[in-house]
C-alpha positions in Angstrom: 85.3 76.8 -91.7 82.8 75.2 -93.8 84.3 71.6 -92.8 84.4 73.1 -88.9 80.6 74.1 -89.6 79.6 70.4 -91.0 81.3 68.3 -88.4 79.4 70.1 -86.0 76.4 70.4 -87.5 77.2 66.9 -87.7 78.1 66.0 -84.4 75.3 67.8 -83.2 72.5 65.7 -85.1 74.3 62.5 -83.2 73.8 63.9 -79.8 70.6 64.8 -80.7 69.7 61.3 -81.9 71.4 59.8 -79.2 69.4 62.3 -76.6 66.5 60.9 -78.9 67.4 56.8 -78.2 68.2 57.8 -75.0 64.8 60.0 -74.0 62.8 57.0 -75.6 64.8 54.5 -73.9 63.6 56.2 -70.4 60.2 56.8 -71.8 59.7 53.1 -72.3 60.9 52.3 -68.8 58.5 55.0 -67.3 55.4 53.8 -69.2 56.6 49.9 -68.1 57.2 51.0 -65.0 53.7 52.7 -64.9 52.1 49.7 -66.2 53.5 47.8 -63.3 52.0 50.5 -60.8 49.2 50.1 -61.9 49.0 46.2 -62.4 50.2 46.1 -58.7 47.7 48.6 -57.7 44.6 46.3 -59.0 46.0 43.3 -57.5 46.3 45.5 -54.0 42.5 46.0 -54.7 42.0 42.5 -55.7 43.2 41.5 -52.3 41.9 44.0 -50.6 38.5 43.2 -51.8 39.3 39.5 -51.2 40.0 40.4 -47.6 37.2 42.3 -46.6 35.1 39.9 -48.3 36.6 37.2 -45.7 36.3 39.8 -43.1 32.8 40.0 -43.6 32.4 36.0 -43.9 34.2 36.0 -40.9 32.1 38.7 -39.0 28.7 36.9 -40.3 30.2 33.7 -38.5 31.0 35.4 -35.5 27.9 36.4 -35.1 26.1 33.1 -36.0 28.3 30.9 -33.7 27.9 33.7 -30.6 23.7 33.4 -31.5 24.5 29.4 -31.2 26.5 30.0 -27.7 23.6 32.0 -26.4 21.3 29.3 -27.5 22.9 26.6 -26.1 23.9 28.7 -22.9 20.0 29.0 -22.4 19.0 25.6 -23.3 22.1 24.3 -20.6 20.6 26.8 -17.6 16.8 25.0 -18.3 18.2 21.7 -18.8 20.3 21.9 -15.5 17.0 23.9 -13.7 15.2 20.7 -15.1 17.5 18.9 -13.4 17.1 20.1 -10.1 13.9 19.5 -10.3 14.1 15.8 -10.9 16.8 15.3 -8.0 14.2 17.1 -5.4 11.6 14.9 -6.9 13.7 12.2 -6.9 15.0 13.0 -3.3 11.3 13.3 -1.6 10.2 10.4 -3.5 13.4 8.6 -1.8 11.6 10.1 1.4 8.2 9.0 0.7 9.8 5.2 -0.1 12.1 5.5 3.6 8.1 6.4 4.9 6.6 3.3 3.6 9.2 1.1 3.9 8.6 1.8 7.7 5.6 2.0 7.4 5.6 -1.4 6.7 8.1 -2.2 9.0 5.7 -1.4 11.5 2.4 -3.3 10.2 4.7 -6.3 9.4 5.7 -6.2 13.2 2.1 -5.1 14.4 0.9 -8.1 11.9 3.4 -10.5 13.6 2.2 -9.3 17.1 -1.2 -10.0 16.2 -0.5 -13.5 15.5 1.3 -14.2 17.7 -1.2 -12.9 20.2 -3.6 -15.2 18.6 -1.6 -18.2 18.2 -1.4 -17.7 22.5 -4.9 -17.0 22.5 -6.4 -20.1 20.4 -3.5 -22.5 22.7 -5.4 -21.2 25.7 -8.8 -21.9 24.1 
């Protein structure tokens, strides 16, 4: 009985050491799997910072480049109003030339008239 009452005794300091190795063994893993957690939850912040940083970049851009577009949408309508201008300007100074032109036209002719008026008036003389 004594024997009966060592070897259990016995066998029951092995199970309990290897419950022991066994409870440490999962220990370990659950503090290396922790450590991972939270490893993996710092670079998800990392990145997430990283990201909204490049948002924000992005956004400040956005809003630069639609400022420029707006810029240039308002410098286009003056330059194309300026434009306007010049090709009435340039289309009633086209008018004022066509005016001239016969204008002088007409004196050339008047002008030609005249001398030859004269030129039958001095052969009479």
């Amino acid at each position: 009985l004594q024997k009966q009452k060592h070897q259990a005794f016995a066998s029951q300091r092995r199970l309990a050491a290897a419950f022991q190795v066994e409870k440490d063994d999962l220990n370990a893993k659950v503090e290396k799997a922790n450590n991972e957690a939270v490893s993996t939850k710092q670079m998800l912040e990392t990145l997430k910072e990283g990201f909204q940083t490049q948002r924000t970049n992005d956004e400040a851009k956005l809003v630069v480049k639609e400022k420029n577009i707006s810029r240039l949408q308002g410098e286009l309508e003056t330059v194309s109003s300026d434009l306007d201008v010049e090709r009435k300007k340039t289309a009633r100074l086209e008018g004022d030339v066509k005016s001239i032109k016969n204008n002088l036209e007409e004196a050339l002719a008047a002008s030609q008239a005249l001398e030859r008026d004269n030129a039958l008036h001095l052969r009479r003389c």
